[in-house]
Jmol script that loads the backbone (N, CA, C; Angstrom):
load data "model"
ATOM      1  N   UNK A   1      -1.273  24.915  24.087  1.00  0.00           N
ATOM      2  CA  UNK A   1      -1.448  24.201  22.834  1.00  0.00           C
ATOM      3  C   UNK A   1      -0.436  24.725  21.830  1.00  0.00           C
ATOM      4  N   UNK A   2       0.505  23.677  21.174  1.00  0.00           N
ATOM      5  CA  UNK A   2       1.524  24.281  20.046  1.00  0.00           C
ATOM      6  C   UNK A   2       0.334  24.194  18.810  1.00  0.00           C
ATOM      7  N   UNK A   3       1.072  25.648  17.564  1.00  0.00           N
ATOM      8  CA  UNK A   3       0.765  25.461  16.808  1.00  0.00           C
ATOM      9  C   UNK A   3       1.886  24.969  15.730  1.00  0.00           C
ATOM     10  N   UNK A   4       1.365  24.008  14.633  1.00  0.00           N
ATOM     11  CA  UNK A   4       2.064  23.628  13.654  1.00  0.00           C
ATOM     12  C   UNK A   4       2.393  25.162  12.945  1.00  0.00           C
ATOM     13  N   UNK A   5       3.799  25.626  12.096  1.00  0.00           N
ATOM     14  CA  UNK A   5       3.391  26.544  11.190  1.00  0.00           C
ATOM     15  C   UNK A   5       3.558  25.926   9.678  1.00  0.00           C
ATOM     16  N   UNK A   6       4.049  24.418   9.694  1.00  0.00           N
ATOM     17  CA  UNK A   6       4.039  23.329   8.375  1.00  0.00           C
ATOM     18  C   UNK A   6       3.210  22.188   8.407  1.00  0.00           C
ATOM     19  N   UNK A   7       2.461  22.648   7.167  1.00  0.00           N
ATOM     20  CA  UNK A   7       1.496  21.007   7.835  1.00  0.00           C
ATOM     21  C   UNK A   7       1.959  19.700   7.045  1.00  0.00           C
ATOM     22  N   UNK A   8       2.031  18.980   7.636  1.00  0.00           N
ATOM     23  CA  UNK A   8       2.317  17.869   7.496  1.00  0.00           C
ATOM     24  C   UNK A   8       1.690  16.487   7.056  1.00  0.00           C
ATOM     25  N   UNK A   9       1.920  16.233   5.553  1.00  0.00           N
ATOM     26  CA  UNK A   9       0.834  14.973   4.455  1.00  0.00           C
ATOM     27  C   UNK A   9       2.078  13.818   4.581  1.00  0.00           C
ATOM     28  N   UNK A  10       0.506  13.080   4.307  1.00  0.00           N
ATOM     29  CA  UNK A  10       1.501  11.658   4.447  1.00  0.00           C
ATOM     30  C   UNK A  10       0.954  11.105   2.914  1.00  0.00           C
ATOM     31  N   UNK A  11       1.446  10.915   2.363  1.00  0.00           N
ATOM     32  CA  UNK A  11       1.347  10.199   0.956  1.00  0.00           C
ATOM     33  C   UNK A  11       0.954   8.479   0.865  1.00  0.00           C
ATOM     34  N   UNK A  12       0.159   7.893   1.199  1.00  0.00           N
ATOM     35  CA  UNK A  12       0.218   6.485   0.827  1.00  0.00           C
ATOM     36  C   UNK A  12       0.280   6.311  -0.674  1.00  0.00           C
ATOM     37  N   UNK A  13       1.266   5.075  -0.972  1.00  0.00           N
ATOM     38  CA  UNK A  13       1.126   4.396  -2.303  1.00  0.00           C
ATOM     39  C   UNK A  13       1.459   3.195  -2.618  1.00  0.00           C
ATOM     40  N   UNK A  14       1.724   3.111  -3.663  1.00  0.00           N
ATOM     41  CA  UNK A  14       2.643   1.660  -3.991  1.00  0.00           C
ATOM     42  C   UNK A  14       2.976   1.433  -5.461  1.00  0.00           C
ATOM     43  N   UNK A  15       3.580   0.749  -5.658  1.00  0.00           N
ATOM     44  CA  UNK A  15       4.735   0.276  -6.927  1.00  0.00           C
ATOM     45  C   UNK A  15       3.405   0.342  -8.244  1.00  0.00           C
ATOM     46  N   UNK A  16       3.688   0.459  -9.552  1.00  0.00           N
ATOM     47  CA  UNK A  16       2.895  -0.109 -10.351  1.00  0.00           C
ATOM     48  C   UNK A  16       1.447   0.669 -10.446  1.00  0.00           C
ATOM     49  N   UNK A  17       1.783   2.045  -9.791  1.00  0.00           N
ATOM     50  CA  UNK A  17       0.146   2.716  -9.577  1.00  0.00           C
ATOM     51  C   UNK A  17       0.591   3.876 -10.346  1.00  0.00           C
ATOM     52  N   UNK A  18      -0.658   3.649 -11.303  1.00  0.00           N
ATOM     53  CA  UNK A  18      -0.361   5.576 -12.384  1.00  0.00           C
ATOM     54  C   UNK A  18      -1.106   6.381 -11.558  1.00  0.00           C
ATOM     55  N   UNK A  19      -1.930   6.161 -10.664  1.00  0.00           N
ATOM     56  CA  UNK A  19      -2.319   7.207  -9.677  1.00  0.00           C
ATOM     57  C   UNK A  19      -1.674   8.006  -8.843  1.00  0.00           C
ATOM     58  N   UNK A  20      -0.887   6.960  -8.423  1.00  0.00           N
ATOM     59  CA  UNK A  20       0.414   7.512  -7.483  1.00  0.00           C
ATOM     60  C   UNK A  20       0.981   8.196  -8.320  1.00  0.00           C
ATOM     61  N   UNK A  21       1.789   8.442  -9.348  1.00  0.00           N
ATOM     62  CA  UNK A  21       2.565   8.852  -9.706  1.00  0.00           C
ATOM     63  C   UNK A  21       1.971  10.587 -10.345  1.00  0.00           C
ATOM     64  N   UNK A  22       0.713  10.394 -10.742  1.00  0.00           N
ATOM     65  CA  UNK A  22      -0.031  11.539 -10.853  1.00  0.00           C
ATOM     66  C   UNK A  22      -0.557  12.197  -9.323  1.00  0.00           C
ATOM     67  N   UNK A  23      -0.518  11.748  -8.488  1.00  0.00           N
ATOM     68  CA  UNK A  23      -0.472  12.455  -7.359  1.00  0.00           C
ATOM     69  C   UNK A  23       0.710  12.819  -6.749  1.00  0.00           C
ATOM     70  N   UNK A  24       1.890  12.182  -6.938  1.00  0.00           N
ATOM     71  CA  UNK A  24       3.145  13.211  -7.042  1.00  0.00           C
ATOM     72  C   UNK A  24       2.995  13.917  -7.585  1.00  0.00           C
ATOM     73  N   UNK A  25       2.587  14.460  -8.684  1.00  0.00           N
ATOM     74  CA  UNK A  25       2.872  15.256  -9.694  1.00  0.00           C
ATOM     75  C   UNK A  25       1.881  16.707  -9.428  1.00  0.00           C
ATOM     76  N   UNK A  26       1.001  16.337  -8.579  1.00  0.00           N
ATOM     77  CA  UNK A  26      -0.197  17.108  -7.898  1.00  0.00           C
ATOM     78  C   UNK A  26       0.424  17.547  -6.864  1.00  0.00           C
ATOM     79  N   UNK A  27       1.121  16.899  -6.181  1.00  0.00           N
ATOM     80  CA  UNK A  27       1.935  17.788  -4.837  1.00  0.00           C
ATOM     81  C   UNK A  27       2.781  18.436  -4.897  1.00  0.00           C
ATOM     82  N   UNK A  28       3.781  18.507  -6.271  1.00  0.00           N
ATOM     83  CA  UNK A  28       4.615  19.216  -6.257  1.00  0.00           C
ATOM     84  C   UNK A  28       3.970  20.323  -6.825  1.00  0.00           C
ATOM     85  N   UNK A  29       3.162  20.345  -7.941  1.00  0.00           N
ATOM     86  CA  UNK A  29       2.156  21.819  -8.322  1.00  0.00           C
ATOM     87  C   UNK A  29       1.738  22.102  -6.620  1.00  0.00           C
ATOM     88  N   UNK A  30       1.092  21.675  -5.759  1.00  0.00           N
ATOM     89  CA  UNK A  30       1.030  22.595  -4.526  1.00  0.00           C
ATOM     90  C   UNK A  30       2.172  23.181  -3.349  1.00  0.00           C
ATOM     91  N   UNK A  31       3.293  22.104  -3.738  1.00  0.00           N
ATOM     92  CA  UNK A  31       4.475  22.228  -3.623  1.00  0.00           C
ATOM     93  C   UNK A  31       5.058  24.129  -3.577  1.00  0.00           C
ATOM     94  N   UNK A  32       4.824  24.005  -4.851  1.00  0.00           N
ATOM     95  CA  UNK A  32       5.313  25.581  -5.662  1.00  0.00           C
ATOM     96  C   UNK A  32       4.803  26.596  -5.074  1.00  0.00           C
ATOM     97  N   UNK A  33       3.545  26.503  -4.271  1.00  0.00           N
ATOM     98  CA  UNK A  33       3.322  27.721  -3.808  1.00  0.00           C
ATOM     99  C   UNK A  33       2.610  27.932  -2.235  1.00  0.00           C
ATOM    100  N   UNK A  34       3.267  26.628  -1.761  1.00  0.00           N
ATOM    101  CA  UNK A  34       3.351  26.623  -0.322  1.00  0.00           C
ATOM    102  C   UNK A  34       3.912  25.487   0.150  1.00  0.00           C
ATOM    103  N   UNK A  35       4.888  25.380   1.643  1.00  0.00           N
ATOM    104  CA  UNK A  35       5.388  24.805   2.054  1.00  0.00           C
ATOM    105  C   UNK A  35       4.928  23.500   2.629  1.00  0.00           C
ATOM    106  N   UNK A  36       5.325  22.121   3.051  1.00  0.00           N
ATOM    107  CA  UNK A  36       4.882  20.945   3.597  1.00  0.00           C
ATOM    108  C   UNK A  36       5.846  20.118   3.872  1.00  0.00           C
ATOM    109  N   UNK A  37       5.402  19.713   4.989  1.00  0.00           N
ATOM    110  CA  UNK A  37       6.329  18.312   5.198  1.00  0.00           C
ATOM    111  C   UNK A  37       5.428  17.121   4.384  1.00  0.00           C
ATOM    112  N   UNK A  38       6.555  16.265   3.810  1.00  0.00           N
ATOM    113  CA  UNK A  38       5.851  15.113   2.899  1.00  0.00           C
ATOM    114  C   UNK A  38       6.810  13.826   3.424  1.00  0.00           C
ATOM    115  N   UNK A  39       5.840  12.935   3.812  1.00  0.00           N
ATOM    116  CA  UNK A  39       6.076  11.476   4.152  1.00  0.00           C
ATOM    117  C   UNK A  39       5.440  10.644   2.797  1.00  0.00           C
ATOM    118  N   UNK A  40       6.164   9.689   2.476  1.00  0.00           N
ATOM    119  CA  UNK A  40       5.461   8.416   1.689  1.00  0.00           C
ATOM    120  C   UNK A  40       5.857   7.291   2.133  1.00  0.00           C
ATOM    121  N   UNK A  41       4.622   6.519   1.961  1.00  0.00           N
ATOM    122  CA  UNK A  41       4.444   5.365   2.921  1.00  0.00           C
ATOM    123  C   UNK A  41       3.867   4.678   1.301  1.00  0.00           C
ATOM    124  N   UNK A  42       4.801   3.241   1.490  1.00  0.00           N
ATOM    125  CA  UNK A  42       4.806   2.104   0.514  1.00  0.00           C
ATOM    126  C   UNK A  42       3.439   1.445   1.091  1.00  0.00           C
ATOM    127  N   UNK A  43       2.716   1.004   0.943  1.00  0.00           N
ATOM    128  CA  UNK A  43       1.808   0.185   1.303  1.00  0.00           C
ATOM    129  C   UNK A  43       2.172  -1.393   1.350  1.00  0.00           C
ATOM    130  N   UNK A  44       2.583  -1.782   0.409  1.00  0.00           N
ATOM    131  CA  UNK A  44       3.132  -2.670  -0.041  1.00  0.00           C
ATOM    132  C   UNK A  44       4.526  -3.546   0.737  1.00  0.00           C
ATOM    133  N   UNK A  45       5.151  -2.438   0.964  1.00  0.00           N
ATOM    134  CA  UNK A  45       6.672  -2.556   2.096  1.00  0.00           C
ATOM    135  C   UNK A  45       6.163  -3.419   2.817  1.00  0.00           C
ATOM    136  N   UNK A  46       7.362  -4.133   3.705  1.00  0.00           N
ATOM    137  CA  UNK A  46       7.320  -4.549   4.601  1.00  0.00           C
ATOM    138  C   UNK A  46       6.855  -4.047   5.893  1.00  0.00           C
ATOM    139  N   UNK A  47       5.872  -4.533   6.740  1.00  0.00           N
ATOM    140  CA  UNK A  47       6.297  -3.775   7.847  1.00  0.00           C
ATOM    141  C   UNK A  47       4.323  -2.956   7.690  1.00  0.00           C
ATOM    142  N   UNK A  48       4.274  -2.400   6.736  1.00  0.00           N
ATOM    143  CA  UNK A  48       2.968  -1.606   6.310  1.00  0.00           C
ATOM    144  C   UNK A  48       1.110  -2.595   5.937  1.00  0.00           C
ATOM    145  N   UNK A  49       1.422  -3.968   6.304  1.00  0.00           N
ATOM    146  CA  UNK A  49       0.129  -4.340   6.680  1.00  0.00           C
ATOM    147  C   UNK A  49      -0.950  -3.859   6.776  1.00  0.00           C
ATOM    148  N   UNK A  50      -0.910  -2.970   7.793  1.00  0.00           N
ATOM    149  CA  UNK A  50      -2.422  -2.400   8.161  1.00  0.00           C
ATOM    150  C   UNK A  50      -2.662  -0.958   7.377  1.00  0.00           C
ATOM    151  N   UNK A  51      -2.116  -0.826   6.422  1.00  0.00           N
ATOM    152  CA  UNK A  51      -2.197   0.691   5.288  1.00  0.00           C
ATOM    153  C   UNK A  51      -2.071  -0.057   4.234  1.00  0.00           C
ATOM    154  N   UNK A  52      -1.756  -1.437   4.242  1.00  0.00           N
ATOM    155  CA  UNK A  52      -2.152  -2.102   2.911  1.00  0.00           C
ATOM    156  C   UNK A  52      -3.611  -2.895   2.689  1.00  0.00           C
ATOM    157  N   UNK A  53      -4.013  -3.080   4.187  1.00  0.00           N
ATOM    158  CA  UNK A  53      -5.320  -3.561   4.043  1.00  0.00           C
ATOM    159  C   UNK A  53      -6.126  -2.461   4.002  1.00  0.00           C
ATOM    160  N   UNK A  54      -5.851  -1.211   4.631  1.00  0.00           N
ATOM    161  CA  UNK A  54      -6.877   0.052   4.619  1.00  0.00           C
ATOM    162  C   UNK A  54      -7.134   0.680   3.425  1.00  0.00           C
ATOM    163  N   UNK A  55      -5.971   0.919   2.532  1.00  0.00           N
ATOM    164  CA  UNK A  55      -5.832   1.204   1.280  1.00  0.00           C
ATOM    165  C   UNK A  55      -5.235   0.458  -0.062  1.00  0.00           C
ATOM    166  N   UNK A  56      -5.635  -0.834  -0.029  1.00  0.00           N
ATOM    167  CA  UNK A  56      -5.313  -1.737  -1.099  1.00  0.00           C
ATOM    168  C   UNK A  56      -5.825  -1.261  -2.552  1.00  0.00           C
ATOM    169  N   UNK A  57      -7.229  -1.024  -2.096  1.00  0.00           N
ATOM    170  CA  UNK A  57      -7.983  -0.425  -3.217  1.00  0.00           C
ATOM    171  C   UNK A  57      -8.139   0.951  -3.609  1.00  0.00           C
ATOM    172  N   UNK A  58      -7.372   1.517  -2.438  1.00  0.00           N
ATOM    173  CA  UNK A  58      -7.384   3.489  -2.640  1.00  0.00           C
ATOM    174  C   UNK A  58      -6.404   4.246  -2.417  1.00  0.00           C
ATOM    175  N   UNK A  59      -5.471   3.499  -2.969  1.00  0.00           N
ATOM    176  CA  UNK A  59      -4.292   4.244  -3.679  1.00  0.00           C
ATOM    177  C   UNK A  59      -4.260   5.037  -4.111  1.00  0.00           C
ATOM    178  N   UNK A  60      -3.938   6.150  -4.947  1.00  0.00           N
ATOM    179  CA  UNK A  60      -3.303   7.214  -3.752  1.00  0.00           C
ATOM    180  C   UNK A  60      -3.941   7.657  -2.690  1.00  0.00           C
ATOM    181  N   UNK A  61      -3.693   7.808  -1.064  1.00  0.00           N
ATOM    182  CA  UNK A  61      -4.191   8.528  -0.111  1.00  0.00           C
ATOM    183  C   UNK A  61      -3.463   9.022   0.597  1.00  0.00           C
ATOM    184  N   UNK A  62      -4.201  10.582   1.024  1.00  0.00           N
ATOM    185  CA  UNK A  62      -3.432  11.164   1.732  1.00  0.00           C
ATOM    186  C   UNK A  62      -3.935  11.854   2.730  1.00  0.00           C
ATOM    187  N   UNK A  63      -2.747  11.827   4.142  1.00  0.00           N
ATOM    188  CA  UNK A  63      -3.314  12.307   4.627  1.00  0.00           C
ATOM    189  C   UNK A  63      -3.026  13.802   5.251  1.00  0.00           C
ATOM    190  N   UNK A  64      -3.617  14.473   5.915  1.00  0.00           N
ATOM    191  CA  UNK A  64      -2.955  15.974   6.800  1.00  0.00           C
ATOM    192  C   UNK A  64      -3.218  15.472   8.256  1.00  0.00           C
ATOM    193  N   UNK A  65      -1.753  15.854   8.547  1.00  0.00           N
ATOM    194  CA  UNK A  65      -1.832  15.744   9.992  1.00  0.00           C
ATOM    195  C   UNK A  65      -2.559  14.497  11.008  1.00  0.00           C
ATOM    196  N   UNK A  66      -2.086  13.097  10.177  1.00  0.00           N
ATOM    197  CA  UNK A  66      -2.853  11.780  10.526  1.00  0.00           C
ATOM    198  C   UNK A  66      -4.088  11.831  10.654  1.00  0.00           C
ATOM    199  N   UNK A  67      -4.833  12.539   9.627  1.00  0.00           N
ATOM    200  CA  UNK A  67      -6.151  12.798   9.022  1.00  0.00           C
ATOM    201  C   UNK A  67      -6.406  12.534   7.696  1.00  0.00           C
ATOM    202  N   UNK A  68      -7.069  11.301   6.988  1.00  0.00           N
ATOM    203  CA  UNK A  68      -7.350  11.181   5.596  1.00  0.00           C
ATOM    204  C   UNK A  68      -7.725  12.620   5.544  1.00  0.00           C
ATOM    205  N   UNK A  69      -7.406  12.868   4.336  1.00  0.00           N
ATOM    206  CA  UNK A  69      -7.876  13.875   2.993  1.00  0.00           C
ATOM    207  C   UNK A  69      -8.940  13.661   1.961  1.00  0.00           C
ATOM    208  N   UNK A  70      -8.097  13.363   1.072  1.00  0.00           N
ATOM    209  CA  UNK A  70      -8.362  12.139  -0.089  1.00  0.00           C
ATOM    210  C   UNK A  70      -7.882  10.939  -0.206  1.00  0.00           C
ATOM    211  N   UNK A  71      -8.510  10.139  -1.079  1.00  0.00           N
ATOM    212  CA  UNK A  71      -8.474   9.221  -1.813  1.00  0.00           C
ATOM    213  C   UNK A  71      -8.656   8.677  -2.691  1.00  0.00           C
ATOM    214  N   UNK A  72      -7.710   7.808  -3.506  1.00  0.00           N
ATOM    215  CA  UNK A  72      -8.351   7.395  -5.049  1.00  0.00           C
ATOM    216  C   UNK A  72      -7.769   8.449  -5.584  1.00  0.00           C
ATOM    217  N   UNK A  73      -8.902   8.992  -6.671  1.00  0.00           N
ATOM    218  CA  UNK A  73      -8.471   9.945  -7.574  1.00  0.00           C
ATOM    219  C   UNK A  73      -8.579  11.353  -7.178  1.00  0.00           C
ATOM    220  N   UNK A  74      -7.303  12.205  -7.218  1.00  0.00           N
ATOM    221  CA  UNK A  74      -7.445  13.810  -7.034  1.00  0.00           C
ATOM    222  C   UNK A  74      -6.438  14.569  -7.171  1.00  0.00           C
ATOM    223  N   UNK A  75      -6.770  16.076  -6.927  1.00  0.00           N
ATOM    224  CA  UNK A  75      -5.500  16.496  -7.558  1.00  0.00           C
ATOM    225  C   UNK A  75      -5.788  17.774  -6.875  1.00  0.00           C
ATOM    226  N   UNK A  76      -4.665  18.551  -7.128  1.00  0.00           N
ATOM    227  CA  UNK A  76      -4.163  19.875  -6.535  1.00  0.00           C
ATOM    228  C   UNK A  76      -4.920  20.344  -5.850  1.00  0.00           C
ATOM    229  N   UNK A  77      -6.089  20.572  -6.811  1.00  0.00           N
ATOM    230  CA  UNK A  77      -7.321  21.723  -5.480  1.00  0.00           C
ATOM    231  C   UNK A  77      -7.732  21.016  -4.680  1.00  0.00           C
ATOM    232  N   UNK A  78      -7.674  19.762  -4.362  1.00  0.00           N
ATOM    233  CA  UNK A  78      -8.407  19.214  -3.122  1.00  0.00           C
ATOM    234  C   UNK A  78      -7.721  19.372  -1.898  1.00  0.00           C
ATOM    235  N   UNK A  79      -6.159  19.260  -2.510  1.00  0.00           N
ATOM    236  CA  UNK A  79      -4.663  19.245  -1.430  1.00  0.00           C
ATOM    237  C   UNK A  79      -5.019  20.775  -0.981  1.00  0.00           C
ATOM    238  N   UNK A  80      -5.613  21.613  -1.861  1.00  0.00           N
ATOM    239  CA  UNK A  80      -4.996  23.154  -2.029  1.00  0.00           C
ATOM    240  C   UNK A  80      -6.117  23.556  -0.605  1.00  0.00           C
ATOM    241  N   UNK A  81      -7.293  23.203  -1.088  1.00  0.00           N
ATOM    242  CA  UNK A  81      -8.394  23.340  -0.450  1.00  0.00           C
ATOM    243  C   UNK A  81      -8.312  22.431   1.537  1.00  0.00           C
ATOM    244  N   UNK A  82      -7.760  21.499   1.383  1.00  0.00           N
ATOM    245  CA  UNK A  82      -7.775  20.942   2.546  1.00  0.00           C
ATOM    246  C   UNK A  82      -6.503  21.914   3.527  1.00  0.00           C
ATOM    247  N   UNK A  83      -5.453  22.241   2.730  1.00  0.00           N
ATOM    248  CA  UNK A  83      -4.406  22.943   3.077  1.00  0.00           C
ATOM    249  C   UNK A  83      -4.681  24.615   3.907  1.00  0.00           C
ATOM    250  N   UNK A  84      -5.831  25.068   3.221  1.00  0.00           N
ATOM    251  CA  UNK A  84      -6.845  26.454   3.383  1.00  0.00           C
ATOM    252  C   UNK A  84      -7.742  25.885   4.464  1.00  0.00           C
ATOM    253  N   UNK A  85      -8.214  24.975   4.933  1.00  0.00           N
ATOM    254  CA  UNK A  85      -8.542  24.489   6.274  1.00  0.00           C
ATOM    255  C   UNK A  85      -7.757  24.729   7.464  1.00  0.00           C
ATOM    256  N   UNK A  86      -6.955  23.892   7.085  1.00  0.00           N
ATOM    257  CA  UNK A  86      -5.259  24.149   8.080  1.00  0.00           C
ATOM    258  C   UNK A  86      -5.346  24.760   8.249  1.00  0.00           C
ATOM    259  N   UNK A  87      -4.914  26.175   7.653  1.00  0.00           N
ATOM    260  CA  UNK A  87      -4.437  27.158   7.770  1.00  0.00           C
ATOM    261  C   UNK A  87      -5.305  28.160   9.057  1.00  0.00           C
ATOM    262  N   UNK A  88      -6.493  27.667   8.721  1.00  0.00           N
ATOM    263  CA  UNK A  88      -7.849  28.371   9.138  1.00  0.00           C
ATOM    264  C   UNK A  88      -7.768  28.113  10.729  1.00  0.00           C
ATOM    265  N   UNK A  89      -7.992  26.703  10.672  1.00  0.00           N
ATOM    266  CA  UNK A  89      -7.700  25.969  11.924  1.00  0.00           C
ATOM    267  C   UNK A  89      -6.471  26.208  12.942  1.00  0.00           C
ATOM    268  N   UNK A  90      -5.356  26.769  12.483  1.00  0.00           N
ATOM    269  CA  UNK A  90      -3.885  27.017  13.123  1.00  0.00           C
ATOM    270  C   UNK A  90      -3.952  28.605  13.537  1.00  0.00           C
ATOM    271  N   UNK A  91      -4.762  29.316  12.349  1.00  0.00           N
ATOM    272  CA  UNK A  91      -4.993  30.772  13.094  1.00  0.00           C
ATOM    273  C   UNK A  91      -5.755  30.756  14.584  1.00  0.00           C
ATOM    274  N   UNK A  92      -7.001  29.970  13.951  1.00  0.00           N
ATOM    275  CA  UNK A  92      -8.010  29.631  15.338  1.00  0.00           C
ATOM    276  C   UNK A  92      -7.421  29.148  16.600  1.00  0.00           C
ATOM    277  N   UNK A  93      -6.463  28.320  16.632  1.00  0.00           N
ATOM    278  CA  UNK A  93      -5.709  28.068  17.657  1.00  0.00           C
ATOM    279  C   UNK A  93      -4.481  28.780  18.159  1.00  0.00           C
ATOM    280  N   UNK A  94      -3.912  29.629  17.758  1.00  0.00           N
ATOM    281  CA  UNK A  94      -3.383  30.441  17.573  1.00  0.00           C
ATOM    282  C   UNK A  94      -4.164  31.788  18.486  1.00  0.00           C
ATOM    283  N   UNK A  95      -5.173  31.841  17.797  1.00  0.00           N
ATOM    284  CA  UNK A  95      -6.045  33.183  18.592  1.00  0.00           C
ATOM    285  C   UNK A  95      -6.134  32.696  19.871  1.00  0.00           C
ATOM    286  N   UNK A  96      -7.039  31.457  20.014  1.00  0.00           N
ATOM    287  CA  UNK A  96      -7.510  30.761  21.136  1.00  0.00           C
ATOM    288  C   UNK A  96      -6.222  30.893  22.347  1.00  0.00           C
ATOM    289  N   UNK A  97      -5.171  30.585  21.835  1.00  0.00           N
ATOM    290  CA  UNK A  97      -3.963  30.164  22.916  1.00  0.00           C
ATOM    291  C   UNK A  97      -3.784  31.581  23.017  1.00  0.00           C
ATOM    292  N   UNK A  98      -3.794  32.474  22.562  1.00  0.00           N
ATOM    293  CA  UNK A  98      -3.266  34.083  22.737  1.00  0.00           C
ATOM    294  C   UNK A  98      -3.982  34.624  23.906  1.00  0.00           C
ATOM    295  N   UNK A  99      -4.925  34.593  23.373  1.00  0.00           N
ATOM    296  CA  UNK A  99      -6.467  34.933  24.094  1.00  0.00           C
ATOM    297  C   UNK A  99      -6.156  34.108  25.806  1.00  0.00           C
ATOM    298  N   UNK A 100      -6.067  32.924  25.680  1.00  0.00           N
ATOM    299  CA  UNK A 100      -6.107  32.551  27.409  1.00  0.00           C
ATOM    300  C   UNK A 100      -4.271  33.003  28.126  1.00  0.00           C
ATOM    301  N   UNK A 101      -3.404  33.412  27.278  1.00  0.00           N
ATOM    302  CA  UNK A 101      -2.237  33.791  27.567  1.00  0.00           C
ATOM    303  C   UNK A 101      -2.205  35.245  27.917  1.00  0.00           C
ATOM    304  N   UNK A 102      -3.504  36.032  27.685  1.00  0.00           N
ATOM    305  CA  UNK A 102      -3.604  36.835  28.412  1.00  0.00           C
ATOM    306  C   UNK A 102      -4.672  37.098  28.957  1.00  0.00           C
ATOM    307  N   UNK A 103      -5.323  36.403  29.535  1.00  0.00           N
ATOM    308  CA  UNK A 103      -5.741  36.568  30.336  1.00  0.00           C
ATOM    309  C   UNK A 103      -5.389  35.729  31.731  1.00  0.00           C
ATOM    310  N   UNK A 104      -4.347  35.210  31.829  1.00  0.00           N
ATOM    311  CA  UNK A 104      -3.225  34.527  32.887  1.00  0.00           C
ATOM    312  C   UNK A 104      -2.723  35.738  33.561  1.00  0.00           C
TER     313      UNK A 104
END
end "model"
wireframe off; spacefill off
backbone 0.3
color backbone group
C-alpha cells in the first residue's frame, strides 16, 4: 500500500460565487502552514455536468482525496481539521505497511 505524503483537495466552484472566493481565501490561510495539492474544478465549464448537478446548490465544495469534506459554507478549521485526519490515517498506514514488511 503507497502512502500519500501530500494530500490532495479538489476545490469545486463557479463564476459569480462570494463563497468561492472566500474559500480561496480559507485555503490559502491553511496553505501557510501546511502543504497540498489543489485542483479547481469550474462546475459550470464545459465538460463538468455531473459536479454541476451534484453541486449546483453547494458551492463551494471540497474535496480530500476524492472524498467530500465540506460544503456550502466553511472555513479554515474544517480544512485544518479534516487535514489532521489525513494525517492520522497516512501514519496508520504507514505503521500497518511497516509492520507486514517485516514480518515478510
Amino acid at each position: 500500500m503507497s502512502v500519500r505524503l501530500i494530500p490532495r483537495l479538489t476545490l469545486f466552484s463557479g463564476a459569480n460565487c462570494p463563497l468561492c472566493d472566500i474559500a480561496k481565501l480559507e485555503l490559502n490561510r491553511v496553505r501557510q502552514t501546511r502543504p497540498f495539492e489543489l485542483q479547481t474544478i469550474d462546475i459550470h465549464a464545459p465538460g463538468n455536468a455531473a459536479w454541476k448537478k451534484k453541486y449546483v446548490y453547494w458551492i463551494p465544495a471540497l474535496h480530500l482525496d476524492d472524498q467530500e469534506i465540506v460544503k456550502g459554507r466553511w472555513d479554515a478549521t474544517d480544512v485544518t481539521k479534516a487535514l489532521e485526519q489525513w494525517d492520522r490515517n497516512q501514519q496508520q498506514a504507514q505503521s500497518k505497511s511497516e509492520q507486514s514488511e517485516n514480518k515478510s
